[in-house]
Structures are given as structure tokens and as C-alpha cells.
C-alpha positions as CSV (number, residue, x, y, z in Angstrom):
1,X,0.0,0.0,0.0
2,X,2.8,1.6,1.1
3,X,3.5,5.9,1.8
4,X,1.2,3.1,-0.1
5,X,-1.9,2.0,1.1
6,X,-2.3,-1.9,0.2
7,X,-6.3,-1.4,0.6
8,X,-8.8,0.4,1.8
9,X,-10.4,-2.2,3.8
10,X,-9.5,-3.6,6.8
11,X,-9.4,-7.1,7.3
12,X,-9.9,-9.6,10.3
13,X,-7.0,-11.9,11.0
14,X,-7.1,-15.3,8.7
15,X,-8.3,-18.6,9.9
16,X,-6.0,-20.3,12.3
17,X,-3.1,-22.2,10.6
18,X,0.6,-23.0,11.6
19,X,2.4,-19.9,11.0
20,X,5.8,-19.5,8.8
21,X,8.5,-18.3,11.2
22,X,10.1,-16.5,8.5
23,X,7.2,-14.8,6.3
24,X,4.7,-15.0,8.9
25,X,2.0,-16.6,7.0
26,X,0.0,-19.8,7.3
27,X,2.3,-22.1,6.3
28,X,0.2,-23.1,3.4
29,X,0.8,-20.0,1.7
30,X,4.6,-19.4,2.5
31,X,6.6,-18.5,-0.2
32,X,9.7,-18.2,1.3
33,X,11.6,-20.8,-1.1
34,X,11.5,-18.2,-4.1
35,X,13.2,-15.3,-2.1
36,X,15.7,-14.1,-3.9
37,X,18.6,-12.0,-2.3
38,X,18.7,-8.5,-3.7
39,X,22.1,-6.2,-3.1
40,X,21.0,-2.6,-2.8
41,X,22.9,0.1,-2.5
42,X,19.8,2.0,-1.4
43,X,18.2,0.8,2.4
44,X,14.9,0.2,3.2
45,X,12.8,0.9,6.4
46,X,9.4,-0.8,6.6
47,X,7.1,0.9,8.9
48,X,3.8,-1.0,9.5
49,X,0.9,-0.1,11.2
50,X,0.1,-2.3,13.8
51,X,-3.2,-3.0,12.5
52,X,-2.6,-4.2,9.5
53,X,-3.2,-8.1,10.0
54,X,-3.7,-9.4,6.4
55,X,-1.7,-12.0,6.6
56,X,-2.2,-14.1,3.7
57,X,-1.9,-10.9,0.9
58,X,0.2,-8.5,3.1
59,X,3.8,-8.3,1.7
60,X,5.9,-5.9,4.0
61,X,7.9,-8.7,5.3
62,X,8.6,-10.6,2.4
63,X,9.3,-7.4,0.7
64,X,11.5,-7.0,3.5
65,X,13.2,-10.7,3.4
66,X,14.8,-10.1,-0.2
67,X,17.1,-7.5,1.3
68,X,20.0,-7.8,3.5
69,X,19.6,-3.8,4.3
70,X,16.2,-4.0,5.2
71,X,14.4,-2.9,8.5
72,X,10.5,-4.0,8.9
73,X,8.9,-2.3,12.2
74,X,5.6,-2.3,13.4
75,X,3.9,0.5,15.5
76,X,2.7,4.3,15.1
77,X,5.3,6.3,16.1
78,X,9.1,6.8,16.9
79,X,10.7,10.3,17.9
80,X,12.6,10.2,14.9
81,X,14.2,8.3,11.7
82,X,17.2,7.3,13.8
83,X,14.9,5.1,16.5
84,X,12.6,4.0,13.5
85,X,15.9,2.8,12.3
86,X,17.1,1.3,14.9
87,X,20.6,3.2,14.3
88,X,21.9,6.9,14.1
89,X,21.5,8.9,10.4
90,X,23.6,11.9,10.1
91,X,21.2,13.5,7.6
92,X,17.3,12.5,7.2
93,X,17.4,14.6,4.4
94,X,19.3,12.0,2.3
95,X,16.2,9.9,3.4
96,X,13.1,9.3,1.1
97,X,9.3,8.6,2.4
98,X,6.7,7.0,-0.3
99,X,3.4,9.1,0.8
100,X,1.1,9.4,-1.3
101,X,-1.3,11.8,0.1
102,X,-3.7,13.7,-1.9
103,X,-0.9,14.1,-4.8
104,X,-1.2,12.3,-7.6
105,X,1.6,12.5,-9.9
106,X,-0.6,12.4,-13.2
107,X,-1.7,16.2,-11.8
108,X,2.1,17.4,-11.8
109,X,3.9,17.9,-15.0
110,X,6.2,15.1,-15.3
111,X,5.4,11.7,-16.8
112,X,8.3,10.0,-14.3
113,X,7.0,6.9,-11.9
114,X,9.1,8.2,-9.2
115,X,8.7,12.1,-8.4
116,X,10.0,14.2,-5.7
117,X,7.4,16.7,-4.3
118,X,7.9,19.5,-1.9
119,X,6.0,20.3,1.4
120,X,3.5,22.0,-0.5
121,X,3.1,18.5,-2.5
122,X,4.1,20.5,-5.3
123,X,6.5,19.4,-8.3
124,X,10.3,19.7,-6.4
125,X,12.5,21.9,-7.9
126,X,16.3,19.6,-9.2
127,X,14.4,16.1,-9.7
128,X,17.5,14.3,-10.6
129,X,20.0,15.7,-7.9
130,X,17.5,15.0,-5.4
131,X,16.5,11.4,-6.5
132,X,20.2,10.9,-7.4
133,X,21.3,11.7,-3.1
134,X,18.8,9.2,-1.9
135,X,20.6,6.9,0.7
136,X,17.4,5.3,2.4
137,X,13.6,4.8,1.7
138,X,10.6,4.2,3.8
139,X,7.9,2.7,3.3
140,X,4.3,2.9,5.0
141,X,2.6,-0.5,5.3
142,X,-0.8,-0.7,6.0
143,X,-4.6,0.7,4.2
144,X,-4.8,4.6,3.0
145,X,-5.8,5.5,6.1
146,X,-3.6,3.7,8.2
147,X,-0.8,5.3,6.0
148,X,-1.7,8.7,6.4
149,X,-2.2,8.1,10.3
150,X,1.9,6.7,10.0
151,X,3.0,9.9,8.2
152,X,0.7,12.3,10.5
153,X,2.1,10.4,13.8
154,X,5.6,11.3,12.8
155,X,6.6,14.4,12.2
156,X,9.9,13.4,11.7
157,X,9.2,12.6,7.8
158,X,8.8,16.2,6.8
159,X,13.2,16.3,7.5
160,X,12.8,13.8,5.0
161,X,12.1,14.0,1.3
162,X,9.0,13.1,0.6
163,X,8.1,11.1,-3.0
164,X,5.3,9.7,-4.8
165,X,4.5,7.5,-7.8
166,X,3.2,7.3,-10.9
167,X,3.1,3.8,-11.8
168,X,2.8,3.0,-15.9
169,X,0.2,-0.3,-14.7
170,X,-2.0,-0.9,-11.8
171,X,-1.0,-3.2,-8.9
172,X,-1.0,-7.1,-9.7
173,X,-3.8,-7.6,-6.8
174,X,-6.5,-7.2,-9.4
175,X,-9.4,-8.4,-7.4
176,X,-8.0,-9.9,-4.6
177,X,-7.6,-6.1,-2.9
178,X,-9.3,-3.4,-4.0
179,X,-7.0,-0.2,-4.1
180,X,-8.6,3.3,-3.7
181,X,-6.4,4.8,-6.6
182,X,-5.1,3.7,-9.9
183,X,-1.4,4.7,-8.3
184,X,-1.9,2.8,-5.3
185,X,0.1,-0.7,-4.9
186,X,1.3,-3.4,-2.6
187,X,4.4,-3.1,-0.8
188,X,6.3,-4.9,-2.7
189,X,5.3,-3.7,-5.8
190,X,6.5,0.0,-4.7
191,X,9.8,-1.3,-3.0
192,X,10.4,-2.8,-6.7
193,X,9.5,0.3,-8.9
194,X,11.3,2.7,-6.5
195,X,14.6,0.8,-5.8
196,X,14.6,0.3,-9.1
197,X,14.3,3.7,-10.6
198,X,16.1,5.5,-8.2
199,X,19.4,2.4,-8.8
200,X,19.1,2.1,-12.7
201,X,18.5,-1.5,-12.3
202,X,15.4,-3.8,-13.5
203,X,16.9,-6.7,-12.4
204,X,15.5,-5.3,-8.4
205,X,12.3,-5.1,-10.0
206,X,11.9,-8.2,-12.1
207,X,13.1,-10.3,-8.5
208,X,10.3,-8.4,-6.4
209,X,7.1,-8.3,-9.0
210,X,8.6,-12.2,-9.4
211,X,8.4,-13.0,-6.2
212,X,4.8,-11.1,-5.3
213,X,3.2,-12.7,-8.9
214,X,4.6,-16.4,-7.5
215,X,3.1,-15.2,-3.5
216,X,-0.3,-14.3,-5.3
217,X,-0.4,-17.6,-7.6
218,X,0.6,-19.6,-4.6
219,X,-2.7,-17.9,-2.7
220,X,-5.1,-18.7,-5.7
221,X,-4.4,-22.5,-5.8
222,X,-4.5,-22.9,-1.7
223,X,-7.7,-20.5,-1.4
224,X,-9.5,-23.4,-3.8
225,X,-8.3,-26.0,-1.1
226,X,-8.7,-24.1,1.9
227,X,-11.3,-21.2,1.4
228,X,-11.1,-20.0,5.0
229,X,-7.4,-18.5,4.8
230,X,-9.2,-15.8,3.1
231,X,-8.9,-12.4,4.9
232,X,-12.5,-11.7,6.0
233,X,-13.7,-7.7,6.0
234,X,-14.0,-6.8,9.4
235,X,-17.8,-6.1,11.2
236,X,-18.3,-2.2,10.7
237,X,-17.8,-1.1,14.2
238,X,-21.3,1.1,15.5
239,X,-20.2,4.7,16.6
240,X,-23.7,5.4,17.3
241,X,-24.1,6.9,20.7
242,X,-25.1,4.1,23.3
243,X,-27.3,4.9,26.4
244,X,-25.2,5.0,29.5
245,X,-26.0,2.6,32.2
């Protein structure tokens, strides 16, 4: 999802089922034999809401297994990139976020997937010098609104340079999640379309749509088997004022 939202729904936790201890998925649907190790000059810092449960489609920690420089946390807030991190940065602003927002990048002139805005959400000034001094991404993990409760929760971010996307195809969920904007995509597939255009290199994102096309296939044929690993919407919770006792 992701500064990308994965969906706009939330979903209850899947059926009980022995868990991988790597991917954290029911073992049915653990795909951890493809992961393929990725060098990247670039690191990556997974922050995940804590409610995000989806186990079975979510794919911040196997994004997160294909990369030796990879951190994955869970939670809403840390005082600051450093303690997100887990380890001291000299200068955030060498630091990217992936936050979508209210920007889309087909409303800027520029016809680039990856796009550095400014505070205003406006087209930055020096695209290439600032995409070029990237040292570090991160990544939100969970729906649009958990996303933009991440990026409001830590403040942070705004040392950091903030991007966004404008993705040439939609994500490869198709039906399985529903994403509230044609630019919105899984984890994953925004770890492979940023690392890869901000390093030059396909090969990062042929490995990680490779390895998300083989999670989803994997989830098709077990789903046919065993119907109740299916994420379930969660029960619409009633805000309606309740008579006090």
C-alpha cells in the first residue's frame, strides 16, 4: 500500500493455521523458497501499522526478506528516523518517504513513476539531484488510512524527502484487494519500482514483482483448497451513541 496504502479495507485476521516463522503466513501459503537475495545500494525501512493483519496478501515482510539492508517495524510512532531505524542517520534529508497523500503524480507535469514533491506537495525543484542523493527509503505499510495516520504520527518525515509515484500499470492484486487509486500498490510492488528507478536497475524489480506474482499464484491455488485462509472484511464497528447505564 505503502507511503502506499495496500487497501482500503480492513481485514480480520485469517483462519487459524501453523504460521511460517520467517514470512509469517499460514504455512500453506509461505513462499519463502523463491526469495531471492537482492544487493542494494539503497536501504529500506518498513514501517507497518500495527493494524494491519492481512496476513495471507500482506507483503511488508517478504518485501523485507529479499534484502539484507532491510528494517521492517511495526507500530505508530518513533521520535525520529534514527529510532525508526534502529541506528543513528547523520542527515534524514538524504532519506526518502513513499506518501502518497492527496498528490497524484498524473496532476504534476512530469510523466516520471518516481517524483520528488515539496512540502506543498508541489513538483520539487532539481528532480534528478534529489533522487540521485537518496541513501534510504521508507515505506508505509498498511490501508490509506492507516498510512496517512503513520505519516501524520511522525513528524519526523517532513526532514525527510518526501516522493510519490506514478506507476505505468495498476498493482497485480487485481481483485484480490481493491485499491482506492489507480497509483496505489502493494508493498512490494512500490519497493520494486522505487529501488529500481532510483538504482538504474530492472533486475530489483523483475526479482520483487517475481516474487509477489509467485506469492499471489501460490494464494489462488491454496484459497481453492482451503477457502477460510481468506482475509474476512471486518464487522463495521457502530459509533452510534449508546445509552449510559
Amino acid at each position: 500500500m505503502s507511503g502506499l496504502p495496500e487497501a482500503e479495507d480492513d481485514v480480520a485476521p485469517t483462519a487459524a493455521a501453523p504460521d511460517c516463522p520467517l514470512c509469517r503466513k499460514p504455512q500453506p501459503l509461505c513462499v519463502c523458497d523463491g526469495v531471492t537475495p537482492i544487493e542494494s545500494r539503497i536501504e529500506l525501512l518498513i514501517l507497518q501499522h500495527p493494524q494491519e493483519q492481512d496476513r495471507a496478501l500482506g507483503t511488508a515482510r517478504l518485501t523485507a526478506m529479499h534484502f539484507e539492508r532491510a528494517v521492517l517495524k511495526i507500530g505508530l510512532s518513533w521520535p525520529s528516523l534514527s529510532k525508526a531505524l534502529g541506528r543513528p542517520v547523520s542527515d534524514p534529508s538524504r532519506w526518502a518517504v513513499l506518501y502518497l497523500g492527496s498528490v497524484k503524480a498524473s496532476d504534476l507535469d512530469t510523466k516520471e513513476e518516481v517524483v520528488a514533491v515539496n512540502r506543498k506537495g508541489e513538483l520539487a525543484e532539481n528532480q534528478g539531484a534529489i533522487l540521485r542523493g537518496i541513501e534510504g527509503v521508507v515505506l508505509l505499510d498498511g490501508s490509506w488510512s492507516q498510512a496517512k495516520a503513520l505519516w501524520w504520527r511522525n513528524a519526523w518525515m517532513l526532514k525527510c524527502q518526501r516522493i510519490i509515484l506514478g506507476p505505468s500499470h495498476p498493482s497485480r492484486y487485481g481483485k484480490l484487494r481493491r485499491e482506492p487509486r489507480p497509483d496505489g500498490l502493494s508493498t512490494i510492488e512500490a519497493a520494486a519500482l522505487v529501488l529500481s528507478y532510483l538504482e538504474r536497475r530492472p533486475d530489483i524489480a523483475e526479482t520483487l514483482n517475481s516474487s509477489f506474482t509467485q506469492m499471489l499464484k501460490r494464494y489462488r491455488e491454496v484459497l481453492e483448497e482451503q477457502p477460510l485462509l481468506a482475509p474476512k472484511p471486518r464487522a463495521k464497528r457502530d459509533y452510534r451513541r449508546r445509552r449510559r447505564s
